[in-house]
C-alpha positions in Angstrom: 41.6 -99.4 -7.8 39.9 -102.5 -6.4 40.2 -105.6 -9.0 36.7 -106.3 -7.5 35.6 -103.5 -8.6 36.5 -103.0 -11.7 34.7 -106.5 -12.3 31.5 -105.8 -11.1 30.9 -102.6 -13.3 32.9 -104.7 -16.0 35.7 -102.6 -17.1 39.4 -103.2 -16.3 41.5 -100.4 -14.5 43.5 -99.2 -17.8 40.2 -99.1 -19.8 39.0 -96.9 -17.0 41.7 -94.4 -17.4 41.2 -94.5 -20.8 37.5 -93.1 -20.3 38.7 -90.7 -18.0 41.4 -89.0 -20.4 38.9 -89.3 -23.2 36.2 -87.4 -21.4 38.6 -84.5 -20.1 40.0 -84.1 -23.6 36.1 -83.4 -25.1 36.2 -80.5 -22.8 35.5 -77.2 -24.8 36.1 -73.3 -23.6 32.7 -71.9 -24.3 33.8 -68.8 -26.8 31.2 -66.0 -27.2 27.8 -66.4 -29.6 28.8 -63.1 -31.5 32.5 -62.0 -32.4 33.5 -58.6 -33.2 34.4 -58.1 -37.2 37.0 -56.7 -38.5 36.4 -53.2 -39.4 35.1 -52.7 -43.5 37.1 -49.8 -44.8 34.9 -46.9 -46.0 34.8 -46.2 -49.7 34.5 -43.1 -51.3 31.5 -41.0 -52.2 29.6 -42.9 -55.4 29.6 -41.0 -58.9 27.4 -42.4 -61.4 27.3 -41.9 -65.3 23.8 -41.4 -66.9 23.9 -42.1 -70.2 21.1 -41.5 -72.7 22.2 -42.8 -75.8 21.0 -41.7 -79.8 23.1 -41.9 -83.1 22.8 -37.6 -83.5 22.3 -37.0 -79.5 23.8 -38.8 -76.9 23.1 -37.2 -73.5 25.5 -38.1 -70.9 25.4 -36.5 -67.2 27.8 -37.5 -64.0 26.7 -36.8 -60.6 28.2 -37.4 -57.2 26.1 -39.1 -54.3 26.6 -36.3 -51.8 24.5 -34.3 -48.8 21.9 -32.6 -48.5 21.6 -33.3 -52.3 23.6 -35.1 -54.9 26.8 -32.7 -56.9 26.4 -32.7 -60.2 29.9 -32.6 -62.3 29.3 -32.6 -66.1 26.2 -33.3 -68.1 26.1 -32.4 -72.2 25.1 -34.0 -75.2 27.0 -35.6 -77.6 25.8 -34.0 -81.0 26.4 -35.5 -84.8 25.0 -33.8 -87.9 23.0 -35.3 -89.7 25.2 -35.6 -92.8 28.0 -37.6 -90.8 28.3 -41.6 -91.6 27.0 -43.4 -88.8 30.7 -44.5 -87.8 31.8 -41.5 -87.6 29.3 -40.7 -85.1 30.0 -43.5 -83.2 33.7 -42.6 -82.7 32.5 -39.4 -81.5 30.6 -41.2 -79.1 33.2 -43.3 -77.4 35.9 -40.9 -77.7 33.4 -38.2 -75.9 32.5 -40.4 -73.3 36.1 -41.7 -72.6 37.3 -38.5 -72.0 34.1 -37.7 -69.4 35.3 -41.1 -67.8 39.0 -39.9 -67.8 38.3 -37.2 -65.8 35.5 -37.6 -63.4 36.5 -41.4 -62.7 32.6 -42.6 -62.0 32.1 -45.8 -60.3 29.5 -47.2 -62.0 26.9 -46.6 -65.6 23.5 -46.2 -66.2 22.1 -46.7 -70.1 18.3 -46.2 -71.0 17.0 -49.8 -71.3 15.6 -51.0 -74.3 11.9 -49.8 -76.0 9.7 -50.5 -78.9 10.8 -47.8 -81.0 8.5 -46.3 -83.6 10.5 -48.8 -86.7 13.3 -50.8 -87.5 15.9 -48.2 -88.6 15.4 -46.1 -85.6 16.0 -49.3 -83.5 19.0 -50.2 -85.1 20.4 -46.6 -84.7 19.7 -46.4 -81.2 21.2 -49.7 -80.4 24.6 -48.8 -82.6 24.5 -46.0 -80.2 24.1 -48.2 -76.8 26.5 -50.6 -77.8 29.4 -47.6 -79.0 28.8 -46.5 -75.2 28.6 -49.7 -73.4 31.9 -50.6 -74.8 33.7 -47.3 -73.9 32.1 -48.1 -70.0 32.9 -51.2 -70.1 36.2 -50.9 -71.6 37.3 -48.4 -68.1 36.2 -51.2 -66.0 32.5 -49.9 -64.7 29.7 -51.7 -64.1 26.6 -51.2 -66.3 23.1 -51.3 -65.5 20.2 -50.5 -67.9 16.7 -48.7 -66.1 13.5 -48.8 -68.6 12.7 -45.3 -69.5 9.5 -45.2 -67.7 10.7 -46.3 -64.4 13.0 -43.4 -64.7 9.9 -41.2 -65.4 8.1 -42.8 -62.7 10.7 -42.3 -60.7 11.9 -39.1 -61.3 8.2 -37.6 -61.9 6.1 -40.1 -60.7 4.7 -40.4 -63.7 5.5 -43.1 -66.6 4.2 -41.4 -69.7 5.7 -37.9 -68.4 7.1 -35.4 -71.2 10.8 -34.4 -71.3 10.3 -31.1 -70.2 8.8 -32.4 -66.7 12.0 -34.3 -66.6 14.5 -32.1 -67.0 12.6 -29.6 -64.2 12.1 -32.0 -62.0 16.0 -33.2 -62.5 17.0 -29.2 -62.1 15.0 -29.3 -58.8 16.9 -32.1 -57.1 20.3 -31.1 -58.6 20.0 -27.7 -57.7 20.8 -26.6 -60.7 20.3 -23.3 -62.4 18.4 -24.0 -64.9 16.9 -27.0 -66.7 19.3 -29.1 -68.1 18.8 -30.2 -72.4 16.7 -32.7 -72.7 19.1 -35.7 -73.7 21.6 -34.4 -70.7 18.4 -34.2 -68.1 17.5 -37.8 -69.6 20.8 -38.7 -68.3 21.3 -37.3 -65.3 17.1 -38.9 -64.4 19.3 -42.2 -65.5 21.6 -41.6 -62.5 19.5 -40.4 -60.1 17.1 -42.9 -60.4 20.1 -45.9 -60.3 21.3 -44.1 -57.1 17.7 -44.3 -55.7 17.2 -47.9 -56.5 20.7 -48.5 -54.2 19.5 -47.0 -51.4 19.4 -48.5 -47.9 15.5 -49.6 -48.3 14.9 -50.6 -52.1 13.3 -53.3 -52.5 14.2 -53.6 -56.2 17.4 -54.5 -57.3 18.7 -52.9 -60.8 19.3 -54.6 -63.9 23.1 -55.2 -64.7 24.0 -55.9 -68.1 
C-alpha cells in the first residue's frame, strides 16, 4: 500500500492489517432463533393418596389419573376403638398406611388441611392423627399437600358447607364406583380428586405443599 496513503487517512500499513483481521474475526454464523429440545421422557400415569385423617377413623383412598375417568385402587378406613390408647391408634395408623404405600406406590399425598374444630381435645386428636400420617408419607419419599375441607366440598360438590353423604355420591359418580364409598374413605378419595384437579393443564391455583 501507498505510504501516502496510509498518511493521509492516518494509519500505518501494519495497523491496517490489524483492522482488517480484527473485523473478519467478529464475523458470526447467524444460528437459528429457536432450537429443537431434547425430548422430556414421559412419566407414568399419577396415583394420588387421599388421606382424611381422625384418631378412631382415618379414611385413606388411592386413585390412578386415568381416561375417560380416574381408576380407583383402594379406599378404607382406618378404624380404632374407642378403648385403645391414643398410641396405639397411631401405630395402627402408620403401619396401615405404609402398607397401602407399599403396594400401590402413589406419587404424591393429599391430607385435609387444618379447621377450627368444635374444642381443644378434638384438635389435638386430629392433629396426632395428621402428623402419625404425614410421617409415614413422608417417610416413603412423597410429596404432601394439604386442601381445606371446603374447597374439596366446593370442588367436589360445588358447594362448601355440603354434607358427607353429597360427597361420597358425588365421589361414587366420578369414580364409577358401585356404590358410595364410607364417609371417611369418600372424604379421601374427594382429597385426591380434588389435588388432581387443581394440577390440571388450566388451574389457576396452585396447591398448598407442606
Amino acid at each position: 500500500m501507498p505510504l501516502w496513503h496510509s498518511a493521509v487517512v492516518g494509519i500505518t500499513p501494519q495497523q491496517f492489517e490489524r483492522m482488517k483481521s480484527r473485523v473478519n474475526g467478529a464475523r458470526r454464523v447467524a444460528g437459528p432463533v429457536f432450537t429443537a429440545s431434547p425430548p422430556v421422557p414421559e412419566r407414568g400415569p399419577q396415583i394420588i393418596l387421599g388421606i382424611d385423617p381422625s384418631l378412631r377413623g382415618t379414611g385413606f383412598g388411592v386413585i390412578r389419573l386415568s381416561k375417560p375417568h380416574p381408576q380407583t385402587l383402594a379406599l378404607g378406613t382406618i378404624v380404632c376403638p374407642a378403648g385403645w390408647e391414643h398410641s396405639r391408634c397411631l401405630v395402627k395408623i402408620a403401619q396401615t398406611l405404609r402398607d397401602v404405600v407399599r403396594r400401590h406406590k402413589p406419587t404424591v399425598c393429599v391430607v385435609e388441611g387444618l379447621f377450627y374444630a368444635q374444642n381443644l381435645q378434638t384438635a389435638m386428636l386430629m392433629g396426632e392423627a395428621r402428623g402419625a400420617a404425614m410421617a409415614t408419607a413422608a417417610e416413603a419419599g412423597l410429596d404432601i399437600y394439604e386442601i381445606a375441607p371446603r374447597k374439596v366440598k366446593q370442588a367436589i360438590v360445588g358447594y362448601g358447607a355440603a354434607q358427607k353423604m353429597a360427597v361420597a355420591k358425588m365421589v361414587q359418580r366420578l369414580l364409577n364406583l358401585a356404590e358410595p364409598p364410607a364417609p371417611d374413605a369418600a372424604d379421601a378419595l374427594a382429597l385426591a380428586l380434588t389435588h388432581a384437579q387443581e394440577n390440571g393443564r388450566y388451574s389457576l391455583s396452585a396447591p398448598r405443599k407442606i
